[in-house]
C-alpha positions, 0 to 999 in steps of 0.5 A: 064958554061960559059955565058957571056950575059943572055938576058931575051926579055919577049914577050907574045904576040905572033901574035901581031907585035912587033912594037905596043909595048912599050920597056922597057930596064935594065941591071944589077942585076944576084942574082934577074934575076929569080924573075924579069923575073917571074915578067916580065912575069907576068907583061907583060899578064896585059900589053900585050903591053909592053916588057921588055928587061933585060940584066943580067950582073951584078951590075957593068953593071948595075950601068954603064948603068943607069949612061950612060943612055943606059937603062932605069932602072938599077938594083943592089944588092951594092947600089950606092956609093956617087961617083957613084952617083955624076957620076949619078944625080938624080939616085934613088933606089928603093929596090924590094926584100930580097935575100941571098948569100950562100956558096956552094960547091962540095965535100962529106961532109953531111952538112958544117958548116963556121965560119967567121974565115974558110970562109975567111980563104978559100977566103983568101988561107990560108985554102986549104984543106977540111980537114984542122984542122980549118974546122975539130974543126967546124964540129966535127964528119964530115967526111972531105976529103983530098983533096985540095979546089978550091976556084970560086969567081965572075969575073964580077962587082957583087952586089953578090960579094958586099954582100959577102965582105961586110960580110967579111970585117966586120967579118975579120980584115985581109979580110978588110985591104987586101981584102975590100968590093966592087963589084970587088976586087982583090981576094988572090985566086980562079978561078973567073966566070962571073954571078950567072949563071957562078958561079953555073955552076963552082962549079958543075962541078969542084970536091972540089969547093966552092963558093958564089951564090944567094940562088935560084941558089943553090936551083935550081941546087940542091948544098949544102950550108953551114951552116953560123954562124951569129953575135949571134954565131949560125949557119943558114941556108939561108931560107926565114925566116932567110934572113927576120930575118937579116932585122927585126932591120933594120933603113931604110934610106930615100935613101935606101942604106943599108947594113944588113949583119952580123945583129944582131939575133940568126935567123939572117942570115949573108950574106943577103941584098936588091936588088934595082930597079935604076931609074931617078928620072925624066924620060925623055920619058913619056911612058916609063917613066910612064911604069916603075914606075907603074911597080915598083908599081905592083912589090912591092905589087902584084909582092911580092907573086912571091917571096917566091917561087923563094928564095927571102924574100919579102919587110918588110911593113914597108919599102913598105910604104917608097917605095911608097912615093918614087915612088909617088916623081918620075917624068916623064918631071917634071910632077907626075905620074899617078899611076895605083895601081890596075893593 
């Protein structure tokens, strides 16, 4: 499955020209894009005359064109980098909701359970087959094929791969010193795929495949996902509840970059984490700009019942209420903006 651009251009209006609507440009995020097209959607029946033009291409993209400026929002599962954002004064993030980052794959096997030591012993390519003895001790009276393993990892800039790392390179020494943690590395093994989209279409189409996908792919494509075992020695499934449950001790920064994966728990999930919303702190066109941050606002209180029905666990309170002083702080010319709560 291959999609090198997924261009979501939500317009409900149908007879009505697009000339008398307000565009709103972004770029970047894949493991959000079936919420936030939900909320586009949405958005846009309150807000007839204003369009949304979203280009899921990835963490990496995004981040280029906020700091470039050719949209007017970027979106990112990898929060900034303090270089990224000395390239990008001014940037803030604005986090929307939780997802998680499971591992799935494409082989007979009823349920799957990982280690942090078989996972990236597979990513890796230390671990080839499916029925090596490693995997064999973890899922006792599993029934493992003889068959090799293929390995598909991201091959674009991706918040995803961010998330995924981020857990090995605290879980792994080896994976850390070899490997790292970023939104594209140089991966010891695999056949690498562009977007969730990409990702998801590899691993149901190749016999043996494993790999990582936003949790809402996995679901919607009906692939089996692996059993993780977390910080505490469990092992989880990805549900709404565990992804919550890597958030619960979380000390969420005023800047909001923060990583959760690998929390402490025994319902704790261990690849979950934020994705972020990134905007100008002062915006520059006043009705975009005002259209952007009363969208912001609609997403983080009535745009959250969206998210449990499309996998993605929805902004503790807590952090909803940081989240709104953020927003009342964002700028249009250097003048507040009016916030429209009830819209």
């Amino acid at each position: 499955m291959k999609k090198l651009l997924l261009v979501a251009a939500l317009a409900v209006a149908g007879t009505a020209s697009a000339a008398n609507k307000l565009l709103v440009t972004g770029a970047g995020a894949t493991f959000p894009f079936p919420l936030y097209s939900k909320w586009f959607s949405e958005y846009n029946k309150l807000n007839p005359d204003l369009q949304f033009n979203y280009q899921s291409i990835g963490s990496g993209g995004g981040i280029q064109q906020i700091t470039n400026r050719t949209v007017d929002f970027g979106a990112s599962d990898a929060p900034m980098k303090d270089a990224q954002l000395a390239a990008a004064p001014g940037t803030v993030h604005i986090p929307t909701v939780l997802g998680a980052v499971v591992v799935t794959y494409n082989a007979p096997i009823t349920q799957l359970r990982l280690t942090p030591e078989t996972l990236s012993g597979i990513y890796l390519g230390k671990i080839t087959k499916w029925n090596d003895p490693a995997l064999a001790k973890v899922n006792p009276g599993v029934k493992l094929p003889d068959t090799d393993i293929a390995v598909i990892h991201r091959s674009d800039g991706s918040g995803t791969t961010n998330i995924f790392t981020d857990y090995l390179s605290k879980v792994s020494p080896e994976w850390k010193e070899k490997v790292g943690a970023s939104t594209s590395v140089k991966w010891p093994a695999g056949l690498g795929a562009k977007g969730n989209e990409g990702v998801t279409g590899l691993v149901k189409q190749t016999p043996g495949a494993i790999g990582y996908v936003e949790l809402a792919y996995a679901n919607q494509n009906k692939l089996p996902m692996a059993e993780l075992q977390n910080k505490d020695g469990v092992f989880v499934k990805a549900t709404m509840q565990s992804t919550s449950s890597a958030a619960a001790g979380v000390a969420m920064p005023d800047d909001f970059r923060v990583s959760i994966t690998n929390a402490s728990g025994k319902d704790a999930y261990p690849m979950a984490s934020f994705t972020y919303i990134l905007v100008p702190r002062d915006q520059q066109d006043a009705a975009k700009g005002a259209a952007v941050v009363n969208f912001l606002w609609w997403a983080v209180h009535d745009g959250q019942r969206f998210a449990e029905p499309l996998e993605y666990a929805p902004l503790p309170k807590a952090v909803v209420a940081k989240v709104e002083a953020k927003l009342k702080s964002l700028t249009v010319l250097g003048k507040p903006v009016a916030i429209q709560a009830a819209r």
